[in-house]
C-alpha positions as CSV (number, residue, x, y, z in Angstrom):
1,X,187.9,-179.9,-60.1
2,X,187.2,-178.9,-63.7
3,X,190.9,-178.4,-64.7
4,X,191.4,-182.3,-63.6
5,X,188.6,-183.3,-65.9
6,X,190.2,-181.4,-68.7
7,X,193.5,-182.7,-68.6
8,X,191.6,-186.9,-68.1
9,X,189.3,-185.6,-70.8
10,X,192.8,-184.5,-73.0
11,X,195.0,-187.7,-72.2
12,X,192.1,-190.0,-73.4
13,X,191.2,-188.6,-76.2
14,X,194.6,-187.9,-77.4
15,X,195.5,-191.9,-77.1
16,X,192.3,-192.5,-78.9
17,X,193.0,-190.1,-81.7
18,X,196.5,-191.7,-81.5
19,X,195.1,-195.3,-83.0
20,X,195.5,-194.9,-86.4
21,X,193.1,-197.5,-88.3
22,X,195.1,-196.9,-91.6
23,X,198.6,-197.6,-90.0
24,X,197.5,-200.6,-88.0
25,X,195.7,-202.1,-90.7
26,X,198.7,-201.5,-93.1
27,X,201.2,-202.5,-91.1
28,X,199.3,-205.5,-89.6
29,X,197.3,-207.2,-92.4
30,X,198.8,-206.0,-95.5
31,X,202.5,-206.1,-94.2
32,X,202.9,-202.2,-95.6
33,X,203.4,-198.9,-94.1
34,X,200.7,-196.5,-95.5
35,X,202.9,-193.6,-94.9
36,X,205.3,-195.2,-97.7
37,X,202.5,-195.4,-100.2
38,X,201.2,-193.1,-102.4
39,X,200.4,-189.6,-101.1
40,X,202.6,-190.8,-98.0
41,X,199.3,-189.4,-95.8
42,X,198.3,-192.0,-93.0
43,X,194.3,-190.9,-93.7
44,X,191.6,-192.6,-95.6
45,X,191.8,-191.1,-98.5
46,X,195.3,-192.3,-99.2
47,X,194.6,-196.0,-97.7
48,X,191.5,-196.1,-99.9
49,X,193.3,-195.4,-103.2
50,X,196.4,-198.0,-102.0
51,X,194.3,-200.8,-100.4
52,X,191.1,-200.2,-101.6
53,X,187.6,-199.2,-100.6
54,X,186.3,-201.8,-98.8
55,X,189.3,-201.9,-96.5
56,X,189.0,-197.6,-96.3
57,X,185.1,-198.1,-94.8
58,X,187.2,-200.1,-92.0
59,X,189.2,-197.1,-91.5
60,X,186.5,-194.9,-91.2
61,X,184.1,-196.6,-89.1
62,X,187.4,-196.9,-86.6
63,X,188.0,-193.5,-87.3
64,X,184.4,-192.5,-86.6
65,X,184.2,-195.2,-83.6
66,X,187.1,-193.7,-81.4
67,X,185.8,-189.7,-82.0
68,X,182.3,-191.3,-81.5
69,X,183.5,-193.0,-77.9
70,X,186.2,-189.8,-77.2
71,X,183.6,-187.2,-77.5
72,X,181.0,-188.7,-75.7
73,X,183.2,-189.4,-72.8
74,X,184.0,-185.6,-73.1
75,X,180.7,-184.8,-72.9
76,X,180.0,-187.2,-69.8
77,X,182.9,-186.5,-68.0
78,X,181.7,-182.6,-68.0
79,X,178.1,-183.3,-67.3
80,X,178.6,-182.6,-63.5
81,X,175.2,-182.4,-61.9
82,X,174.2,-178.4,-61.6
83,X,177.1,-177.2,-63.7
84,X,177.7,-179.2,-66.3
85,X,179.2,-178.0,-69.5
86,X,178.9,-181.0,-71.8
87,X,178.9,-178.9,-75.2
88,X,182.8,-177.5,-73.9
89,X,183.3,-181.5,-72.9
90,X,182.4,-182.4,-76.5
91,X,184.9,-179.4,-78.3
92,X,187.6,-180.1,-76.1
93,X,187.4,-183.8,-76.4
94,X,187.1,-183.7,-80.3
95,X,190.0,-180.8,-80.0
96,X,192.5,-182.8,-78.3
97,X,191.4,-186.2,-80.8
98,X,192.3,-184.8,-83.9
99,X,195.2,-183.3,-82.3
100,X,196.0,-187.2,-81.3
101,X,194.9,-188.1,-85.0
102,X,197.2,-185.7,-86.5
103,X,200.5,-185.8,-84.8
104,X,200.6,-189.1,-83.2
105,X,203.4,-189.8,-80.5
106,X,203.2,-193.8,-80.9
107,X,203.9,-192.6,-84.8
108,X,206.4,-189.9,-84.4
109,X,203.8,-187.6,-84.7
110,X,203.3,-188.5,-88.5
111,X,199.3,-189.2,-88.7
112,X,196.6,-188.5,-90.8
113,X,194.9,-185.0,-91.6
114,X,191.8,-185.6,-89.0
115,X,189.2,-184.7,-91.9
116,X,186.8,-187.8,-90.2
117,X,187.2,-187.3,-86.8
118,X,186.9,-183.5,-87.0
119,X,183.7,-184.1,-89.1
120,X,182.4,-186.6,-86.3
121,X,182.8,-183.8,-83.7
122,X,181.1,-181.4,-85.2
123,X,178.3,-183.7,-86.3
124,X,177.6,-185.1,-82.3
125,X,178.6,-181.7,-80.9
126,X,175.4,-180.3,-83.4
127,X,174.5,-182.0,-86.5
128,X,173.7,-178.2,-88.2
129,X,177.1,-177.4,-87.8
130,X,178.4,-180.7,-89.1
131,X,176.2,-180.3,-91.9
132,X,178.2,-177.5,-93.5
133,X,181.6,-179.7,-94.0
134,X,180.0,-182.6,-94.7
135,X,178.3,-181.1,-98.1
136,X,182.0,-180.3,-98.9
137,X,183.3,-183.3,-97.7
């Protein structure tokens, strides 16, 4: 049973890594491919420098969103009453979303570097550990 909830928990939270805010936003409002521009990076940092920072806050609140929804659901999907194991739900989850992030099959596995959604999974998976990166960050 648990390897079947691994493999739902790593198909839907590679297609949600896979939604790239900075491609779909360049491509679809500003008529520009992000990977073209500057650094050539598909992340926030290079969308913010290109497009600006009020436009880069809407790439990392979808960034944060869809690792916000993808972990979760990892964590709920291995909550199974008596032997639940929602920590490993959360890892995996957040594991197979920046995976999705970073090499994107709908993008010819050209994404971004995962910095945010790897940041948002180790902040909900335990906010002391996501404290560390985030001073960094």
């Amino acid at each position: 049973m648990i390897p079947l909830l691994l493999i739902l928990i790593a198909i839907v939270s590679y297609v949600l890594g896979g939604l790239n805010g900075a491609i779909i936003i360049s491509k679809y409002i500003f008529r520009k491919d992000i990977r073209k521009l500057g650094s050539g990076n598909a992340g926030y940092t290079n969308f913010s420098r290109n497009f600006g920072m009020g436009w880069g806050f809407v790439v990392a609140f979808i960034d944060i969103a869809k690792s916000v929804i993808a972990v979760l659901l990892g964590a709920l999907i291995l909550s199974i009453p008596g032997n639940g194991y929602p920590v490993i739900g959360k890892l995996f989850a957040g594991f197979c979303l920046v995976l999705g992030h970073v090499y994107p099959v709908l993008y010819h596995f050209r994404g971004g570097k995962g910095v945010v959604c790897f940041m948002t999974t180790l902040w909900l998976t335990d906010w002391r550990v996501g404290l560390s990166p985030a001073s960094f960050f």
